[in-house]
VOGU-3710 file (C-alpha; in Angstrom, 3 decimals, decimal comma):
1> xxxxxxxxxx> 133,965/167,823/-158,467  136,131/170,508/-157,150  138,396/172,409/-159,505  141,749/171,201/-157,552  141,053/167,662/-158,071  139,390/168,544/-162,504  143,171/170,552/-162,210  144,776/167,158/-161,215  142,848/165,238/-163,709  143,766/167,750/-166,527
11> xxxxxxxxxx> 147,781/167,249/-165,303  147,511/171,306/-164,927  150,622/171,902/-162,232  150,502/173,634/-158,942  150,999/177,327/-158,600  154,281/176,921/-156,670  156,640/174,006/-157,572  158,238/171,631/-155,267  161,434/172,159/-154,119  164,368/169,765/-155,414
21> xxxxxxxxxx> 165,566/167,454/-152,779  169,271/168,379/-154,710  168,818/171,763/-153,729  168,823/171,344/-150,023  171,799/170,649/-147,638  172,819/170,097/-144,486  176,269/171,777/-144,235  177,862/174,206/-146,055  180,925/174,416/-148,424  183,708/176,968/-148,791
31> xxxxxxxxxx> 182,080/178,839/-151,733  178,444/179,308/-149,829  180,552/180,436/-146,453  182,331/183,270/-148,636  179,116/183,768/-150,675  177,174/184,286/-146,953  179,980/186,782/-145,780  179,774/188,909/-148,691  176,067/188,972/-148,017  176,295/189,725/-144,836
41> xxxxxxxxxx> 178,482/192,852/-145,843  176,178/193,674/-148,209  173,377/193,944/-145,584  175,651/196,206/-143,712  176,830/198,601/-146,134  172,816/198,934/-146,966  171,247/199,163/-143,616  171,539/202,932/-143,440  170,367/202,812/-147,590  167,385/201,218/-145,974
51> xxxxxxxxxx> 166,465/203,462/-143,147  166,958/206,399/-145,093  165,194/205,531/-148,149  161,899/203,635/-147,492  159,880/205,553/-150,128  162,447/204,605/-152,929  162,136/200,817/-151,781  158,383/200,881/-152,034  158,571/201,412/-155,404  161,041/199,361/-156,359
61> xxxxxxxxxx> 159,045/196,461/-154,676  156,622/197,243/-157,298  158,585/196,432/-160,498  158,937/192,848/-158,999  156,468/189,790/-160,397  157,352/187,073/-157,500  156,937/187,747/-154,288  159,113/185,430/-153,418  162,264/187,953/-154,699  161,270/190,128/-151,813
71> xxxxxxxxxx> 163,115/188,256/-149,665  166,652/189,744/-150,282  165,828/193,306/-149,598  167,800/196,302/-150,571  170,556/194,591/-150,875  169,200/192,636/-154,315  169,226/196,734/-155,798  172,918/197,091/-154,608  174,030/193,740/-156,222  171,963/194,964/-159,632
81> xxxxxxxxxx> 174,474/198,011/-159,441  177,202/195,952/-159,010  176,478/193,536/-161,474  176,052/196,441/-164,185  179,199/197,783/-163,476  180,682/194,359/-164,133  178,656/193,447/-167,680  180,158/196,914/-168,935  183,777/195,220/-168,229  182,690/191,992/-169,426
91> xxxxxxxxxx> 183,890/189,701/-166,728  181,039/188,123/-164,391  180,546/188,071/-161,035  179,925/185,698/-157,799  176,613/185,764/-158,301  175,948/184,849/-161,823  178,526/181,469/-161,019  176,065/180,446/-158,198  173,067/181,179/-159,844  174,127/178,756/-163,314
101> xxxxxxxxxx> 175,388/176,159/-160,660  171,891/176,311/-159,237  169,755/176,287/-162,596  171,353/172,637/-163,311  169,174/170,933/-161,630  165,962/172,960/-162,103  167,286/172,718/-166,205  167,088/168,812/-165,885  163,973/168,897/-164,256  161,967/170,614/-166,602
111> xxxxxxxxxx> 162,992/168,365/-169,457  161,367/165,900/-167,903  158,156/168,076/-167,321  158,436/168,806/-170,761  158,870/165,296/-171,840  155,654/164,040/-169,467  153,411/166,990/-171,137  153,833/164,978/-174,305  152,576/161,957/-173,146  148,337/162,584/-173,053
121> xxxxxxxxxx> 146,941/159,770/-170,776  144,238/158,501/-172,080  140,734/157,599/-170,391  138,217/154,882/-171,543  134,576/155,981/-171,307  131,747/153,427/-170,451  131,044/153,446/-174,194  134,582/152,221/-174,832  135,866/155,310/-176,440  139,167/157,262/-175,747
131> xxxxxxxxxx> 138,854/160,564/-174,342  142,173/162,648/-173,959  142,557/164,504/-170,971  141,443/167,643/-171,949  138,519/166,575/-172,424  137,869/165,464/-169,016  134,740/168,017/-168,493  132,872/165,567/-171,625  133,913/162,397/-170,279  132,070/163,713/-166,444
141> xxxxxxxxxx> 129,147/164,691/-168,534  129,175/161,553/-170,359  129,356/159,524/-167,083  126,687/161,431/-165,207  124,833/161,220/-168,029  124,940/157,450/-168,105  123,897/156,959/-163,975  120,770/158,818/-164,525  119,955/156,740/-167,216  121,096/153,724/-165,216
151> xxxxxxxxxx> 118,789/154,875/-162,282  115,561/155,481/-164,586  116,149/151,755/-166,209  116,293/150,420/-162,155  113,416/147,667/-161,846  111,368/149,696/-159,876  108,315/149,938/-161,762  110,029/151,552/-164,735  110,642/155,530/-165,652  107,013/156,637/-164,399
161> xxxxxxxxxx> 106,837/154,812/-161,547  110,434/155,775/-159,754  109,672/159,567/-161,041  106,089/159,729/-158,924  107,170/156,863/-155,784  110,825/158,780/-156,083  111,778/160,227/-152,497  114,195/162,538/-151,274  116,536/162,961/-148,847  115,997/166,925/-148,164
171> xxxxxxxxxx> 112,055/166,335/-147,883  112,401/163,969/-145,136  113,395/166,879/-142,946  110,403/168,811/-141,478  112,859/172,412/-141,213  112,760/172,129/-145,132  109,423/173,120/-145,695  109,290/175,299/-142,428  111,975/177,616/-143,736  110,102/177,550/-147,166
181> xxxxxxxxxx> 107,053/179,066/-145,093  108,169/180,783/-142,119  112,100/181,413/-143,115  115,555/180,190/-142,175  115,774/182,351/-139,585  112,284/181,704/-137,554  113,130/177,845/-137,796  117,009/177,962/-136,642  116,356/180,531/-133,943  114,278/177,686/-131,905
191> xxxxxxxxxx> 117,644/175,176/-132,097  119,487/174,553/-129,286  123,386/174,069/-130,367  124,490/170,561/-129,827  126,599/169,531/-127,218  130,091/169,089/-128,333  131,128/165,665/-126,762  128,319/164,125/-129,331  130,063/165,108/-132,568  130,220/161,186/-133,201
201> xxxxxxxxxx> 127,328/160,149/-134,389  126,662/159,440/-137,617  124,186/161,663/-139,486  120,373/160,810/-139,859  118,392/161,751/-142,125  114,778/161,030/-140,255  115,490/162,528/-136,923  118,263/164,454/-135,283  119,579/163,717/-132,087  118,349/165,930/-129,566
211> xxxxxxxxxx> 120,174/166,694/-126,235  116,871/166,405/-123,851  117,122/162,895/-124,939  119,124/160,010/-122,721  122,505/158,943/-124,132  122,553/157,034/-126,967  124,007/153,286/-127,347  123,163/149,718/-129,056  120,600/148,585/-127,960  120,911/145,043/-130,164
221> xxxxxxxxxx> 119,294/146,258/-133,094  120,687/144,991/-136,389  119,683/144,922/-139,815  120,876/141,946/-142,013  120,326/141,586/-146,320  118,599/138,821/-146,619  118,500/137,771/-150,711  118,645/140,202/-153,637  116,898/139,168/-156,877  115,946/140,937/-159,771
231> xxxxxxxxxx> 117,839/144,114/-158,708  115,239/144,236/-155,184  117,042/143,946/-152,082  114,937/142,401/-149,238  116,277/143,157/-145,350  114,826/142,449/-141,782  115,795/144,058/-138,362  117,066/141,362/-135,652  116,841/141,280/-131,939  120,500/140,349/-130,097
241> xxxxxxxxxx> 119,521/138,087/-126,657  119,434/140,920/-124,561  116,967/142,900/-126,502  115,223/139,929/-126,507  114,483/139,515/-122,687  113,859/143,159/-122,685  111,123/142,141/-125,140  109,573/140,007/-122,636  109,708/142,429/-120,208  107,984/144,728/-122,273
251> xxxxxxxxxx> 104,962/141,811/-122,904  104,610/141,604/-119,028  104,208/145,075/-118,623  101,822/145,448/-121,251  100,068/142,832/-119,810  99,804/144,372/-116,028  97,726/147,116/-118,022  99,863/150,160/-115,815  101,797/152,783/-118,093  104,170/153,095/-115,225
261> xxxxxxxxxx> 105,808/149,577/-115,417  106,596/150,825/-119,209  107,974/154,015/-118,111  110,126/152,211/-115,834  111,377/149,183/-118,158  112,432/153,060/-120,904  114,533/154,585/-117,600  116,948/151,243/-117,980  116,047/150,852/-121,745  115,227/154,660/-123,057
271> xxxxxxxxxx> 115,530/153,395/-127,014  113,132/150,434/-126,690  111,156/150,372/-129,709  108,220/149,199/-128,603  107,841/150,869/-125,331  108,598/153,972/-126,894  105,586/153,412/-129,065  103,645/152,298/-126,491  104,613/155,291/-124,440  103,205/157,734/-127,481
281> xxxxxxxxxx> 100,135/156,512/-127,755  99,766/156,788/-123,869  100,840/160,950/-124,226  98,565/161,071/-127,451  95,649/160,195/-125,167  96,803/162,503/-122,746  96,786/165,199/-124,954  100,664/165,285/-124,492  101,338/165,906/-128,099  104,976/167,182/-128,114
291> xxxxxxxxxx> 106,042/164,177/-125,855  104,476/161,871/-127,528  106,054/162,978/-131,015  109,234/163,060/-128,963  109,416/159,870/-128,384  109,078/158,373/-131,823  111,491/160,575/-132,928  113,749/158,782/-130,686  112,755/155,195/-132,066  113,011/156,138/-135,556
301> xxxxxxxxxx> 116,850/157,702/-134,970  116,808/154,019/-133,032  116,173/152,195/-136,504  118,145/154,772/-138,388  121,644/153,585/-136,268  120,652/150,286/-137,192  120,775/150,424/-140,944  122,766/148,188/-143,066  125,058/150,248/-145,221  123,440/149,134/-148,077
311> xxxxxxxxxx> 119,745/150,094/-147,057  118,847/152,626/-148,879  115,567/155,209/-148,194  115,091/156,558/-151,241  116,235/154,234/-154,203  113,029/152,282/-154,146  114,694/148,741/-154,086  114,815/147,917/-150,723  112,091/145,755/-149,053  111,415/144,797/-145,623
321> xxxxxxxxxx> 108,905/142,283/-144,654  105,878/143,037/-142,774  105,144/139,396/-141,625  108,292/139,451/-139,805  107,565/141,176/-136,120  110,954/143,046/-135,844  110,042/144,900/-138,996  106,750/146,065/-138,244  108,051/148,594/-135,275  109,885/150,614/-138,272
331> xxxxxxxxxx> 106,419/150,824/-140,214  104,215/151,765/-137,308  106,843/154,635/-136,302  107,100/155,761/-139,764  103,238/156,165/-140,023  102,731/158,137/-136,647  105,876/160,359/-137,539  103,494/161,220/-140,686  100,822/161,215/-139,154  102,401/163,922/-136,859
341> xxxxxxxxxx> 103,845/165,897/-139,504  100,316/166,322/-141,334  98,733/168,013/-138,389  101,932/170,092/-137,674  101,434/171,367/-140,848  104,100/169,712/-143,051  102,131/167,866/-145,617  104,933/167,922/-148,235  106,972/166,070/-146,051  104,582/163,874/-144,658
351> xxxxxxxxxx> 104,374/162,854/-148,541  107,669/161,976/-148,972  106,924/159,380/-145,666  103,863/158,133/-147,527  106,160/157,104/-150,367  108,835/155,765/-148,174  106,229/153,297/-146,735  104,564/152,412/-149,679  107,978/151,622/-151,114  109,155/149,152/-148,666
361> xxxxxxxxxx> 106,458/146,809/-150,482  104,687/148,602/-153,098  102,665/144,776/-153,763  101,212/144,115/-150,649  101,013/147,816/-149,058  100,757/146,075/-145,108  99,373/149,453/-143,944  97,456/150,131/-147,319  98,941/153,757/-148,027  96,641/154,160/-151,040
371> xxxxxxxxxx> 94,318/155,583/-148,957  96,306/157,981/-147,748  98,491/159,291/-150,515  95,906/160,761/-152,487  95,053/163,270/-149,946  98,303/164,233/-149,538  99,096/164,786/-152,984  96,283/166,995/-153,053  96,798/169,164/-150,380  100,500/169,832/-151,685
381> xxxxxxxxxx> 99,570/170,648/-154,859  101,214/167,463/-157,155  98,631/167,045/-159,640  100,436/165,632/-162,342  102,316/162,984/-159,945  98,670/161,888/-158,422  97,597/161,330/-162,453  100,577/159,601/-163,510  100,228/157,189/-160,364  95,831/156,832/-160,922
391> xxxxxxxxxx> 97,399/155,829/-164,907  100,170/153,674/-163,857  98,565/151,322/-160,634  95,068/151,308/-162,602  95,763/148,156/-164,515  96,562/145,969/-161,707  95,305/147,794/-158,551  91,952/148,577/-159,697  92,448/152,012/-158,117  89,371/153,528/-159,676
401> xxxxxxxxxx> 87,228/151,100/-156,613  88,671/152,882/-154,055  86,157/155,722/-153,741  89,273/157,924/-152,455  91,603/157,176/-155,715  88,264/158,054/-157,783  87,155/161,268/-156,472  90,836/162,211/-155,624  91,119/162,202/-159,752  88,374/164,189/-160,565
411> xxxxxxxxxx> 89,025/166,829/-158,432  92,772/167,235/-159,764  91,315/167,540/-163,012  89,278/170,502/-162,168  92,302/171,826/-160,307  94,137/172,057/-162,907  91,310/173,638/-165,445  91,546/176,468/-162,654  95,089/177,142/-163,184  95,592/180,531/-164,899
421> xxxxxxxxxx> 98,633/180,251/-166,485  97,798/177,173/-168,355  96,455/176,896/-172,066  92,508/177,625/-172,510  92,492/174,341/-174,755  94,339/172,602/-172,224  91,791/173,682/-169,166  89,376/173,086/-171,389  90,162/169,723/-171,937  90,735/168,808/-167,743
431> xxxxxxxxxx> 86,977/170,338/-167,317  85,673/168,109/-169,461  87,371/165,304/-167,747  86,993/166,469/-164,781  82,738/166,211/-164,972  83,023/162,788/-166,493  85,104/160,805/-163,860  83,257/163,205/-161,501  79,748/161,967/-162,469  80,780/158,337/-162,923
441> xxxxxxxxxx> 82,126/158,467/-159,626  78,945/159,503/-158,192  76,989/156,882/-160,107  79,340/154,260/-158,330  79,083/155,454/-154,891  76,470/157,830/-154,368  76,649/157,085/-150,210  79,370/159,836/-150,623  77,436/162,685/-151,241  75,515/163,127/-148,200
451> xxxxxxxxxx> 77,893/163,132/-145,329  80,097/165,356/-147,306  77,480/167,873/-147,736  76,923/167,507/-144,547  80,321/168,124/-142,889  80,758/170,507/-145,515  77,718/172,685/-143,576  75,779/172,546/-147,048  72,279/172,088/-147,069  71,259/170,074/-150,301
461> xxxxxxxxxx> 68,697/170,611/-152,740  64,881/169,144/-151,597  65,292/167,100/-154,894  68,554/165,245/-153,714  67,620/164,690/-150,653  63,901/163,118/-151,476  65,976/161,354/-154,541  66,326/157,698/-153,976  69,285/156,910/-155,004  71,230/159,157/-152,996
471> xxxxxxxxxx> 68,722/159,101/-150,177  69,374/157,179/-147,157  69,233/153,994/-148,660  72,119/154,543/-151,059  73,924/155,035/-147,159  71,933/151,958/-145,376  71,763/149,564/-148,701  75,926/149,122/-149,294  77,996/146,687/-148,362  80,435/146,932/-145,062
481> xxxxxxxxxx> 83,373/147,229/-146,669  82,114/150,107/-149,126  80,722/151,825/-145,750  84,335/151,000/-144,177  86,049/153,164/-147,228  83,337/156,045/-147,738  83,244/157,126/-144,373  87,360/157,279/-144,107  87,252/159,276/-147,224  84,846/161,864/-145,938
491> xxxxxxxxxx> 85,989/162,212/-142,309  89,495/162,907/-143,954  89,216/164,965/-147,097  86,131/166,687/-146,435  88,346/170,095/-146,106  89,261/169,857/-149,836  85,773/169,934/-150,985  85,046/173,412/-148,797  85,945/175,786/-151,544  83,049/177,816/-153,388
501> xxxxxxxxxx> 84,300/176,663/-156,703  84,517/173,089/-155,887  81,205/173,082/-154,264  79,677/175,089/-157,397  81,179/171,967/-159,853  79,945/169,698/-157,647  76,653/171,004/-157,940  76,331/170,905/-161,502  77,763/166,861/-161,528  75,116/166,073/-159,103
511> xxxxxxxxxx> 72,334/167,661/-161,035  73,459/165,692/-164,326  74,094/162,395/-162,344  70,228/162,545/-161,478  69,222/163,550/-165,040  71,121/160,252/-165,788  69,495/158,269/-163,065  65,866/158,723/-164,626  67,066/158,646/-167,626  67,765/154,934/-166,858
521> xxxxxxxxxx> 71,421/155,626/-167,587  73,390/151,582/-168,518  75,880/152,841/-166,204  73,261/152,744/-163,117  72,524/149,305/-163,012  76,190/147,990/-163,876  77,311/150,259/-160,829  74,860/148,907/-158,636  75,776/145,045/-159,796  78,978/145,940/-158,955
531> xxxxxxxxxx> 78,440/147,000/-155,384  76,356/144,119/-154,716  79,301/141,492/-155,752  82,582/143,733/-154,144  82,880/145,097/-150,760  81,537/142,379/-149,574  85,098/141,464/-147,095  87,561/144,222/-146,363  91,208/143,037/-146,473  93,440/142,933/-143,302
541> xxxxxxxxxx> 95,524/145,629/-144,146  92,407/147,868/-145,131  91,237/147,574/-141,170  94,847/148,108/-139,781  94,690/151,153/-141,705  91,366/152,217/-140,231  92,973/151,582/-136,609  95,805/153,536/-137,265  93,581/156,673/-138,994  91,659/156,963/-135,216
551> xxxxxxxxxx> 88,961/158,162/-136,972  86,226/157,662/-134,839  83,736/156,905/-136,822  85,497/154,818/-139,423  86,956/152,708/-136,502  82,982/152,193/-135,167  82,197/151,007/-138,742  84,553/147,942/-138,364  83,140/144,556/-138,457  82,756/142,944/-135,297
561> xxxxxxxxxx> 85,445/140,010/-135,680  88,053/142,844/-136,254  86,499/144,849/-132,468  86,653/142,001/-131,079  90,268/141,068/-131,246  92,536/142,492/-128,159  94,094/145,408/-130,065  97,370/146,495/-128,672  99,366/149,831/-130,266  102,622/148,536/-130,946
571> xxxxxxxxxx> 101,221/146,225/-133,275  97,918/146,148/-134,678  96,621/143,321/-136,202  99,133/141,025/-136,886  99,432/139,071/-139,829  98,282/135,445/-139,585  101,014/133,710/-141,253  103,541/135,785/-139,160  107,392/134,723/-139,365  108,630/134,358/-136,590
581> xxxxxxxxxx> 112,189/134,378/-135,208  112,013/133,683/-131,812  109,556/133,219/-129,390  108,578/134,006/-125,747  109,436/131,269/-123,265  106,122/129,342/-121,002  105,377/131,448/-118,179  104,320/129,566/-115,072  100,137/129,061/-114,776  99,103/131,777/-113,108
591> xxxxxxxxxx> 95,270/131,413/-111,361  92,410/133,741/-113,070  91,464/136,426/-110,760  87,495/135,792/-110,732  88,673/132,523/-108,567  87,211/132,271/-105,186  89,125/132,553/-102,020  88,913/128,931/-101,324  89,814/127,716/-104,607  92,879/129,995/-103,749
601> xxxxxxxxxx> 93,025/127,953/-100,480  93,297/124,946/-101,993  95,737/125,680/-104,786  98,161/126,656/-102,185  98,076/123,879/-100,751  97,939/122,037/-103,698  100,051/123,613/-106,316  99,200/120,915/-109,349  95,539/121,506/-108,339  93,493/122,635/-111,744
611> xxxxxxxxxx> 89,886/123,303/-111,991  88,246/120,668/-114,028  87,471/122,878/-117,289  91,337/123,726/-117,419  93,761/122,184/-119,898  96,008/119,801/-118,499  99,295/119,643/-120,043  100,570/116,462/-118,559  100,115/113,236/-120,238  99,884/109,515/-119,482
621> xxxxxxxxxx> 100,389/107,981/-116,126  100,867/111,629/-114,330  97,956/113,080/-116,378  95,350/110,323/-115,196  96,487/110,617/-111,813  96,302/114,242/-111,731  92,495/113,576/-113,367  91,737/111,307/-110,435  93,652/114,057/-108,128  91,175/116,586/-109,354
631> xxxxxxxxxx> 88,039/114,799/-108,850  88,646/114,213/-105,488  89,554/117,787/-104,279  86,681/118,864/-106,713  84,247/116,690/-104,744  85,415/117,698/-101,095  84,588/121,733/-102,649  81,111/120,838/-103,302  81,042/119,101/-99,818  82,549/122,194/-98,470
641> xxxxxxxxxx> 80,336/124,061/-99,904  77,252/122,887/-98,973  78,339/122,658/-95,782  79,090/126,209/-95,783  75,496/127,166/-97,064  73,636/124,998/-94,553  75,721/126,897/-91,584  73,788/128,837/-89,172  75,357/132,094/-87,067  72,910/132,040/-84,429
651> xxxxxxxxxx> 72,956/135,596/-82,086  75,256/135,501/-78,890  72,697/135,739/-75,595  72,150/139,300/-74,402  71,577/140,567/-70,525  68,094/142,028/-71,598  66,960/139,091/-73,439  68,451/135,671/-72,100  68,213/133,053/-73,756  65,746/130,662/-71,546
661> x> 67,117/127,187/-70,872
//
């Protein structure tokens, strides 16, 4: 709070009073008309006074303690004579009449200040108690004090949960952890200043409006609260009728399988969501990186205008359904705006994304973010916030099965045993920890160990690799699903494991694991039971997270029902029980192009002629007669068409060979 409006709460006055409305005229009465001519004669006799003595004036400005007195001049000093001369004789002068005919008014008013002062307004606290008001700095202590306690009670998961899943506004921006690397002054000097004429639009905190990019206006994108309950908010984006039919547009030019009838439909749309993402994945494969991040920039500032005012990004409470199609646009353009920020080099901020998607629904994660976060947390340091979140999720998410959550732990344990400026008993204490969730892990999924030796460009001990159980069986023997997770987790955080000292305790686990193994370790067996009955089905959102990774050889590893579905970009895998709010209108039949030319033929002349394997979608009378229809023209093609196979071109006569009658 600034310290004019704490003044205005304390009653403190202004440094200057107002002026009396009493005090002010229009005309002027007999006494101020001979007061002003003795002024002016005053200013007269005191001109040459002035001009003569400046140095003497100077001074005399000096003595005075309002600047406003400054504004009679010289001639103030010559009236101070006079009005000595006239105290010695005891009579009074001119002046000291107006001046007590003036101080009336001022007299009555500051009774009533007075008066005012003595009545302390009182203000009630949110604890019911009456603080005076000079106490106003407690009661704004006691009242912010209050709202952060009101915001760690929030349903959210609790205290723990809101402090690690909390996200903040100043992360979201990419130029905050640029200027913490490179400096203010490297970032700001590649900004172009905005054009003036777009002063209008409201601020965004995702994306800033660039001027390379096409003018901005609705494009019927709205955002509507549908139910709160239990202090969670739940929202969904809607599609006006025009956006609509620009939809449709969008599905035919998907459909023609040509990138150019989607850069045409963005010249008359340029903030289509889906064509924008479309668009990007287009420049991705074109190795067109900066356009490609360009443009979903410029759908998520679309979403952003969108907002309902009381969609929030960072209190945790909001909730947007991924079943519903016109949400899942914002989470795809979320994840490839992190996704782009990781390789740029902004992992910290790519975080705070990570939590912003998780926290639209933390309870059925659509694009399963828990594989993800992990590495994140790790390669911006937040140990402690990756441990309170493994302690917090573990009871009902089972995080310790995901082989990513479960080496992830035990190598922020030995992270922090490395720190120097912690306490010895303290690193002593994550070591230990660190080798026991370290060797457990590689008891539960020893098909790990191998391909991250071997991106790692370490060459394993003959006694690992002749071992059996993390030979290539341990690799050929597991479940799908397990194969699905283990080979996402190396591809990605194989750079984490590249450091001598990690390597070094990784060496040591290993060794101990197999001293286990002969040992015929309890452990063994129930980890291998366990493989056997898991992993045996990956969920949905597990393989729409393996899309969206384009990690080559986690994407090969996907089951064969999931390749075989027609994947489009702009939404991967769609939910099966899908909500849907409208839907796209029967498109005439349109022939399949491995027809021949004279089934062609006859369907132009016949425009109700079907082959007899299509569906018919008529019914009753019309649909048997259309049957009988069929038949028919279906037996004149086979006619036809042995006719055409019995025909015989036979060679036109020549001069040297005639044909002989």
């Amino acid at each position: 709070m600034s310290t004019r409006a704490l003044r205005r709460l304390r009653g403190k006055p202004r440094a200057q009073e107002a002026l009396d409305p009493t005090d002010l005229s229009l005309g002027d009465s007999s006494e101020e008309q001979a007061e002003g001519d003795q002024v002016e004669t005053a200013n007269d006799a005191a001109a040459s006074e002035r001009r003569g003595s400046r140095q003497k004036k100077n001074k005399a400005q000096k003595n005075f303690s309002n600047l406003y007195e400054l504004i009679g001049g010289a001639d103030g000093a010559e009236n101070d004579k006079t009005d000595e001369a006239e105290k010695a004789n005891g009579t009074k002068s001119d002046r000291d009449v107006d001046n007590e005919k003036q101080e009336i008014v001022p007299e009555d008013r500051m009774k009533k200040k007075k008066k005012n002062k003595k009545k302390k307004t009182k203000v009630m606290s949110e604890a019911g108690e009456a603080v005076e008001d000079e106490n106003i700095d407690v009661w704004l202590e006691n009242l912010d004090r209050a709202n952060n306690q009101r915001l760690r009670n929030e349903d959210f998961g609790g205290v723990d949960r809101r402090s690690v899943l909390h996200v903040e506004h100043r992360n979201l921006n990419p130029e905050t952890e640029l200027k913490r690397y490179f400096g203010a002054r490297a970032v700001q000097g590649e900004q172009r200043p905005r054009q003036r004429n777009r002063h209008f639009h409201r601020c965004t905190w995702m994306t800033n409006l660039k001027d390379s990019w096409p003018r901005f206006s609705r494009q019927g994108i709205s955002m509507t609260l549908l139910e709160s309950k239990n202090g969670v908010q739940y929202f969904t984006f809607e599609h006006s009728r025009d956006y609509q039919q620009v939809q449709f547009k969008f599905l035919d030019a998907v459909k023609s399988m040509d990138p150019n009838n989607i850069v045409a439909l963005l010249q008359l749309n340029p903030y289509h969501i889906d064509s924008l993402l479309q668009l990007s994945d287009v420049c991705r494969i074109q190795e067109d990186q900066e356009m490609a991040r360009d443009l979903i920039e410029r759908a998520l500032y679309s979403f952003e205008s969108a907002f309902h005012p009381l969609f929030s990004l960072t209190s945790g409470t909001c909730r947007l359904d991924y079943r519903r199609p016109e949400n899942r646009a914002f989470y795809l353009a979320l994840y490839k705006h992190m996704m782009f920020l990781e390789k740029r080099g902004c992992p910290r901020t790519a975080l705070e994304y990570c939590k912003l998607i998780l926290s639209l629904d933390p309870d059925s994660d659509p694009l399963c973010m828990l594989l993800l976060i992990d590495f994140l947390m790790l390669r911006c340091r937040e140990y402690q916030s990756l441990l309170q979140l493994y302690r917090d999720w573990e009871d009902y998410r089972n995080l310790s099965q995901l082989p990513n959550f479960s080496f992830s732990a035990a190598l922020c344990h030995f992270c922090l045993s490395q720190q120097e400026d912690g306490d010895h008993e303290e690193r002593n204490r994550h070591r230990h920890k660190a080798d026991q969730l370290l060797q457990n892990t590689l008891i539960m999924f020893p098909g790990v160990l191998m391909p991250l030796l071997d991106l790692c460009s370490v060459q394993p001990d003959a006694r690992v690799t002749t071992h059996t159980y993390f030979g290539p069986n341990s690799q050929i023997g597991q479940p799908p699903a397990l194969t699905e997770l283990t080979v996402l987790y190396v591809r990605r955080s194989c750079s984490l494991w590249k450091e001598a000292a990690v390597m070094l305790w990784l060496e040591e686990s290993v060794r101990e694991v197999l001293h286990r193994v002969d040992a015929s370790d309890p452990l063994v067996e129930e980890c291998q039971s366990k493989r056997k009955q898991r992993y045996q089905s990956a969920p949905r959102n597990i393989h729409r997270h393996v899309l969206l990774s384009e990690i080559k050889e986690a994407v090969s590893s996907l089951p064969l029902e999931v390749t075989s579905q027609p994947l489009m970009g702009f939404d991967p895998l769609p939910p099966p029980d899908s909500i849907m709010s409208y839907t796209r209108p029967e498109r005439p039949h349109v022939g399949a192009s491995n027809e021949s030319t004279l089934s062609l033929f006859f369907r132009s002349l016949l425009p109700n002629f079907h082959l007899q394997d299509e569906p018919r979608l008529e019914d009753g009378e019309v649909a048997q007669a259309g049957r009988e229809l069929n038949q028919e023209v279906n037996r004149l093609m086979v006619v036809m068409r042995d006719m055409l196979a019995n025909i015989r071109f036979q060679e036109p006569p020549r001069e040297d060979n005639p044909v002989q009658r």
